[in-house]
C-alpha positions, -999 to 999 in steps of 0.1 A, spaced: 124 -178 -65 144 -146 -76 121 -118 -89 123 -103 -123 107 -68 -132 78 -73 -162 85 -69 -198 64 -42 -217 48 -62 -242 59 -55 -280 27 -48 -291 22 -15 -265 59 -4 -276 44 -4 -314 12 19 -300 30 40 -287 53 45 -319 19 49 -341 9 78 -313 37 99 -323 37 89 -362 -3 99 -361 4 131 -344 30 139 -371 6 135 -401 -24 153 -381 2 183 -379 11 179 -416 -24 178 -425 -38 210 -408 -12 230 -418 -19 218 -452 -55 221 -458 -62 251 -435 -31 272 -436 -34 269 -398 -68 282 -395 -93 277 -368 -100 246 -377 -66 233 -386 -61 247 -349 -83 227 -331 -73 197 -351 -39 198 -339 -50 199 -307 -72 172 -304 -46 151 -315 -21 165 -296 -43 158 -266 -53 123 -279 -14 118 -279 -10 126 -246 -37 107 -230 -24 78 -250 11 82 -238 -4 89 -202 -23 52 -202 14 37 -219 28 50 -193 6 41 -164 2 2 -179 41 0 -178 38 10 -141 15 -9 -129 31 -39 -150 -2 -46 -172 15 -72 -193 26 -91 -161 14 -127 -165 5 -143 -132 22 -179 -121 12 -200 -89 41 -200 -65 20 -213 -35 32 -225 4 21 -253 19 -8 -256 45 -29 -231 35 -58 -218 47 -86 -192 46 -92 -170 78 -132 -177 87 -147 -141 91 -125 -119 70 -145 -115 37 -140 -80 29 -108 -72 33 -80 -71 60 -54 -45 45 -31 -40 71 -15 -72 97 8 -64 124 21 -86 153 32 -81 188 62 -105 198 40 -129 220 21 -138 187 -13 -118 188 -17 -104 151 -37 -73 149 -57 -70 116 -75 -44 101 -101 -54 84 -131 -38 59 -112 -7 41 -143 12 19 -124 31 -8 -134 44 -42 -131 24 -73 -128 -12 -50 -155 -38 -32 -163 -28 0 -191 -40 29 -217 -18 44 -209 -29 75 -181 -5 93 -147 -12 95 -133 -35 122 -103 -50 138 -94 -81 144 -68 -100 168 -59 -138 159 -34 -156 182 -6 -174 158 -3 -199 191 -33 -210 186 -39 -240 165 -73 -230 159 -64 -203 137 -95 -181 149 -101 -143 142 -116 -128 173 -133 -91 167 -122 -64 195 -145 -50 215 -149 -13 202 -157 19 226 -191 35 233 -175 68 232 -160 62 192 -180 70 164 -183 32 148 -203 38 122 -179 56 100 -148 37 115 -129 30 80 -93 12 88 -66 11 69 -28 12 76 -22 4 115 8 4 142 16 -12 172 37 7 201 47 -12 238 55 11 265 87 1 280 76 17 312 48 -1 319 46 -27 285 8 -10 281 0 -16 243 -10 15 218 -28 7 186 -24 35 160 -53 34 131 -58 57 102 -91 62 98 -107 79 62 -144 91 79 -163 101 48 -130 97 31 -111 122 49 -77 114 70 -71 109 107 -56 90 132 -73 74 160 -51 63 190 -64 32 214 -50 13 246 -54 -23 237 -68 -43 265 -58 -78 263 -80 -94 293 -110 -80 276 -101 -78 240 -113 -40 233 -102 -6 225 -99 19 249 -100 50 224 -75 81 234 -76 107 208 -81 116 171 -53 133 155 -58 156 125 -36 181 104 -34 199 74 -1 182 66 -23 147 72 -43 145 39 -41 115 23 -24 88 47 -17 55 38 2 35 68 19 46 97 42 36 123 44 45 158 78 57 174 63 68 203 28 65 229 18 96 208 43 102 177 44 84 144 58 89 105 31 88 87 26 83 41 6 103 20 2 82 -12 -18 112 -28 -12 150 -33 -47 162 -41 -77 151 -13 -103 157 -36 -118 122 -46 -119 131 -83 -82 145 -86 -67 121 -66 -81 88 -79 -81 98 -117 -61 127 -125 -36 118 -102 -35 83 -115 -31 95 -149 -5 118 -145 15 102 -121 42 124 -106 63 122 -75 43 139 -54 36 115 -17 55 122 7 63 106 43 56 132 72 66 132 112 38 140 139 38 146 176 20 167 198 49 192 194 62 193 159 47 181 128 67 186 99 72 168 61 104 146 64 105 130 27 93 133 -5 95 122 -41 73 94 -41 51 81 -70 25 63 -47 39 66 -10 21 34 5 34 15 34 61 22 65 77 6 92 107 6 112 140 -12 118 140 -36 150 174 -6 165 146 24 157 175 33 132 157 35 99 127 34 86 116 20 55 87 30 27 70 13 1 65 33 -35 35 15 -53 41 26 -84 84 28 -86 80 -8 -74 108 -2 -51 117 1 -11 135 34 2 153 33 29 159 59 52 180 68 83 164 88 113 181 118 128 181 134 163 154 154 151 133 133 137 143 141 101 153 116 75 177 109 51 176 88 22 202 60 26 190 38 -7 171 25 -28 157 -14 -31 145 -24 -66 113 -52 -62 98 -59 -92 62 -54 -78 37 -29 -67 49 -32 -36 20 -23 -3 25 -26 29 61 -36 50 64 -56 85 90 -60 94 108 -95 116 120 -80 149 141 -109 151 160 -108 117 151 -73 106 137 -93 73 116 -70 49 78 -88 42 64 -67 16 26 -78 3 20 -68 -34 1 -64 -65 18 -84 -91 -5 -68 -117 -17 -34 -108 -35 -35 -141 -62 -61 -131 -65 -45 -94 -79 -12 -114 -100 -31 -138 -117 -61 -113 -124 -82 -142 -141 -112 -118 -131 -136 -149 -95 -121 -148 -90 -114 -111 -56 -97 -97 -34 -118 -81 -12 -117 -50 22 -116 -42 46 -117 -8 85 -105 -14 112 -111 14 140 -88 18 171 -100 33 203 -81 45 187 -43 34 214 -28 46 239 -49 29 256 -40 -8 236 -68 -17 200 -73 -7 187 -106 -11 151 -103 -28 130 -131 -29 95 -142 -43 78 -162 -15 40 -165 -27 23 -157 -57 -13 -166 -67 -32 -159 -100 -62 -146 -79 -77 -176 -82 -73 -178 -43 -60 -144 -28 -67 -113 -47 -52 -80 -42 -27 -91 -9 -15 -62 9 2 -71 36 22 -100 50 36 -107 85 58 -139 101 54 -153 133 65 -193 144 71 -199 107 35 -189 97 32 -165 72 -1 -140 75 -15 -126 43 -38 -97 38 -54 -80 10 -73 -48 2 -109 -60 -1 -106 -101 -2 -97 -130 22 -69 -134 43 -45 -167 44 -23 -183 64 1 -208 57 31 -225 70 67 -211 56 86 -240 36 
């Protein structure tokens, strides 16, 4: 079903006239009864700042489409993933069909297990449908291993398989670099990369055995900027940056929440997710690793994490149909989940499509979605994962 963009309720349009009429008669007032003393002072400017923190929650509501009411849109065949309880934010999958997952983010403000973060393979050619954990290194710190985005690289040399992970250790930002070894499903670990101009990374895609673009969704790395102040005043600050071992540079910018990335099946583009503009950028690589925007998608969603289908170059975005309820957790109100297919990008015409939505009664919070054989994977922040057939 074709996706429409949420209507702001009337009732939040009438708040936020009676903001601005209350802020005239507070003004009126002061000046008035205190000739614009001290006190008629600080009167106008506690209202002036009530105004503005009213306006700031208005406007954050709108964006993360508060009055969105959620609808069942479900596939058939669905089922739950068995040991993937606390989250699996980011899926990717290599073309014979093995989906990497990463799986128990810890972030501030959202459930999270004490156990350290994980990652998962789960073979879509199996019928069985079985998560299998990888075998980690004795040589990586495990204990603060905290996953979030993740990216898959195959060397066409030698078809050896890189898995990139950003890693927030006591909530900072890095990337850890492993050789995936199939016969023994572990990690080899290679490196940790860190940087100035890494500070807040979301998701990341490998172009290379050691290069990537990589998102900041933030602009301030302290915990209580970032996750409230931030939040609240909501400017386009993330930005997308390039990294290898001899250049490191900011490619793109001007993003209200930059969240996921990925790449088109020629290498030609690559694509990033703004959370809170509900919209897909799309953006062509140059000879030096620069980018340029190209355009701009309209979703209708908070819009996470992007895999793209190496066969079809198909967009599968996983997304927060109601940002709103993700900040608040209400158990009795949970958030719900969404999956959006892109077709033709690059076309005058994009085809945008609502696959799956739930109310949360099910999946709460998905994050991520990836294809393979005409199964659809679906990951979420802190939840479950599901997999279903495509219709």
């Amino acid at each position: 079903m074709p996706v429409n963009a949420a209507l702001v309720a009337p009732a939040e349009e009438r708040l936020h006239r009676q903001c601005s009429d209350t802020l005239k008669v507070f003004v009126k007032l002061s000046c008035r009864d205190f000739n614009m003393g001290k006190l008629g002072f600080i009167s106008i400017l506690m209202a002036v700042l009530a105004v503005l923190f009213g306006e700031r929650i208005y406007s954050l509501r709108k964006r993360a489409l508060a009055t969105r009411e959620l609808v069942k849109n479900h596939l058939p065949n669905c089922v739950l993933l068995e040991n993937l309880e606390h989250g699996t934010e980011d899926i990717t999958i290599l073309g014979d069909g093995l989906a990497f997952i990463s799986a128990g983010l810890k972030f501030p403000g959202i459930p999270f297990s004490d156990e350290p973060g994980k990652i998962f393979v789960l073979d879509l050619k199996d019928s069985r449908m079985k998560p299998k954990e990888l075998r980690m290194p004795r040589n990586f710190d495990l204990e603060t291993f905290n996953p979030h985005g993740i990216s898959l690289y195959t060397d066409p040399s030698d078809d050896a398989v890189y898995l990139f992970v950003v890693n927030h250790p006591h909530h900072n930002s890095q990337i850890e670099v492993f050789k995936f070894v199939e016969e023994e499903l572990s990690l080899v670990h290679l490196k940790t990369i860190k940087h100035e101009l890494l500070y807040s990374v979301n998701d990341i895609v490998a172009v290379g055995a050691d290069s990537f673009y990589a998102t900041n969704d933030h602009y301030f790395e302290n915990q209580f900027l970032k996750s409230y102040v931030e939040i609240l005043l909501c400017q386009p600050w993330g930005n997308v940056v390039y990294y290898s071992p001899t250049e490191v540079k900011e490619v793109s910018q001007g993003y209200y929440m930059a969240n996921g990335i990925n790449m088109s099946p020629d290498k030609r583009h690559i694509y990033v997710a703004d959370l809170l503009d509900h919209n897909v950028h799309v953006l062509e690589r140059k000879e030096d690793n620069a980018l340029t925007h190209v355009k701009t998608v309209a979703v209708g969603s908070l819009v996470d994490n992007i895999e793209v289908d190496p066969e079809t170059g198909d967009l599968w975005v996983g997304c927060h149909p109601n940002g709103w309820k993700a900040l608040l957790l209400d158990p009795n109100d949970p958030a719900g989940s969404e999956v959006i297919r892109i077709q033709n990008i690059h076309s005058d015409k994009p085809q945008v499509t609502q696959v799956y939505e739930d109310d949360g009664h099910v999946l709460i919070g998905s994050s991520v979605a990836a294809t393979y054989g005409g199964k659809l994977l679906i990951g979420t922040v802190f939840h479950k994962a599901l997999v279903c057939d495509l219709k």
